[in-house]
C-alpha positions as CSV (number, residue, x, y, z in Angstrom):
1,X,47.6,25.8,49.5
2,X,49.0,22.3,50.1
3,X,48.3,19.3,48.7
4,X,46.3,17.8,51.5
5,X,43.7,20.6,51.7
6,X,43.6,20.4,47.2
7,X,42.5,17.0,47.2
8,X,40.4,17.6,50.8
9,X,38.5,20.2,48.3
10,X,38.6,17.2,45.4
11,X,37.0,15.0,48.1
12,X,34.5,16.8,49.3
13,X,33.8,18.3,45.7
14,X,32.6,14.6,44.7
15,X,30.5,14.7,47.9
16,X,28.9,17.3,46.6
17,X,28.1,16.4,43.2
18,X,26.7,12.9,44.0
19,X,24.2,15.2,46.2
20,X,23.1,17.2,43.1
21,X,22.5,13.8,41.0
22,X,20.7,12.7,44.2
23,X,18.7,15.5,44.4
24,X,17.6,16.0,40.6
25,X,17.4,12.0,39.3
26,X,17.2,10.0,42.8
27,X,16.3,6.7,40.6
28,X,19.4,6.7,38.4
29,X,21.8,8.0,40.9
30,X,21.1,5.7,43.5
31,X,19.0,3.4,41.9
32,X,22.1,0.7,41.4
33,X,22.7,0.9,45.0
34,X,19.5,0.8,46.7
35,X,17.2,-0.8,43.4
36,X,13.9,0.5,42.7
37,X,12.8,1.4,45.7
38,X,14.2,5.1,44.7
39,X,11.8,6.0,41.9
40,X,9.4,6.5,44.1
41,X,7.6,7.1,47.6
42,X,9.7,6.9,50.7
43,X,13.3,5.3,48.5
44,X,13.0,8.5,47.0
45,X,12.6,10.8,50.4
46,X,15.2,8.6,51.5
47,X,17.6,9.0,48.9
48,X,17.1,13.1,48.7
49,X,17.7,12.8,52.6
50,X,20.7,11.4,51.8
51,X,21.7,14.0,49.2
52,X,21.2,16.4,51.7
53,X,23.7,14.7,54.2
54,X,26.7,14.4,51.7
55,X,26.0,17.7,50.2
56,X,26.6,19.5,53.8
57,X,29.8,17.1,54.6
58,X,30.9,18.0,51.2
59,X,30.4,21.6,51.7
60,X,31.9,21.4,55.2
61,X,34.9,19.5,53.7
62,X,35.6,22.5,50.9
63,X,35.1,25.5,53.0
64,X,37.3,24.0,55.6
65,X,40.1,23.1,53.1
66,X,39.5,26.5,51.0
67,X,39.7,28.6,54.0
68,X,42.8,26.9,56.3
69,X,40.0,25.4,58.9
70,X,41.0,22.4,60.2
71,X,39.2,19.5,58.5
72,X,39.9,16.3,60.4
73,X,36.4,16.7,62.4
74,X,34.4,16.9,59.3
75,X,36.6,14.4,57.3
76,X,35.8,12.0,60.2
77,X,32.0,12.3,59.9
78,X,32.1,12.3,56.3
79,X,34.2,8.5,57.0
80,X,31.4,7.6,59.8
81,X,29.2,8.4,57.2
82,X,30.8,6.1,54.8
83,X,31.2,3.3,56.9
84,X,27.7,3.4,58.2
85,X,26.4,3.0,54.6
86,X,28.3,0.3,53.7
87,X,27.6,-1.2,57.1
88,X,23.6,-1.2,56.2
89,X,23.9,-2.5,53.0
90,X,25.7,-5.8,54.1
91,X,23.6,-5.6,56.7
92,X,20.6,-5.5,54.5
93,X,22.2,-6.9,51.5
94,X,19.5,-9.8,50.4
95,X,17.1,-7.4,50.2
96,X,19.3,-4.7,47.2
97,X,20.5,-5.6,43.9
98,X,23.4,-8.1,43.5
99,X,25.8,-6.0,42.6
100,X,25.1,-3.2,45.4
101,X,27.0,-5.2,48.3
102,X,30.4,-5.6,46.7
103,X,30.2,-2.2,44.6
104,X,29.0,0.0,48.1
105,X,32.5,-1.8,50.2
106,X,34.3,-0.6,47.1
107,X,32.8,2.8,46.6
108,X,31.7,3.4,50.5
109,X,34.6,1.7,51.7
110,X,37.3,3.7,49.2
111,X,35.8,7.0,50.6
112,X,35.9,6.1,54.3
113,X,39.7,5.2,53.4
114,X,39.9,8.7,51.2
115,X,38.6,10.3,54.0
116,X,40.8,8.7,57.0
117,X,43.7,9.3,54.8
118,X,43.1,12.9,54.4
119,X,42.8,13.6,58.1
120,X,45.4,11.9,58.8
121,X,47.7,13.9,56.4
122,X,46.1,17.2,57.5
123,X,48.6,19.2,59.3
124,X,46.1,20.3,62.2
């Protein structure tokens, strides 16, 4: 296996465990992000909706790397993804904690890149 399709299955590995910490404690996993809106009601529906998005991507990111698929379609959603939430925040970013605007272009923003990168590299 080459190196590409190791740190595809690195990539979408994180994808996946950001789900789970989604899913089991939405208020701390994404409460830094999106602010207390997520212990509760719809921030919290949101934010396992969410979970459920990057888990699949994730998912669809390993199994393509693990089994010689070609990757570049999901690794471009999983970058649409990632742009499109750190699109909304500065969109919306009045209305989230301080620190959520500049931390989501470097966290949102680095996996767009990580993502781009990786399709790009993939030999497919």
């Amino acid at each position: 296996m080459d190196i590409t399709r190791k740190l595809a299955i690195t990539f979408g590995a994180s994808r996946i465990a950001y789900a789970v910490a989604l899913l089991v404690a939405p208020g701390r996993a994404a409460g830094p992000w999106l602010g207390s809106s997520v212990e509760k009601g719809g921030g919290r529906v949101a934010a396992r909706a969410l979970a459920v998005r990057d888990g699949a991507l994730g998912a669809g990111v390993v199994t393509a790397a693990a089994t010689g698929k070609p990757m570049r379609p999901v690794l471009a959603a999983c970058a649409v993804s990632d742009l499109v939430d750190m699109t909304a925040t500065l969109i919306d970013r009045g209305a989230l904690p301080n620190r959520s605007a500049p931390a989501t272009v470097v966290v949102a923003g680095g996996a767009a890149a990580a993502g781009v990168a990786l399709a790009a590299a993939s030999s497919e």
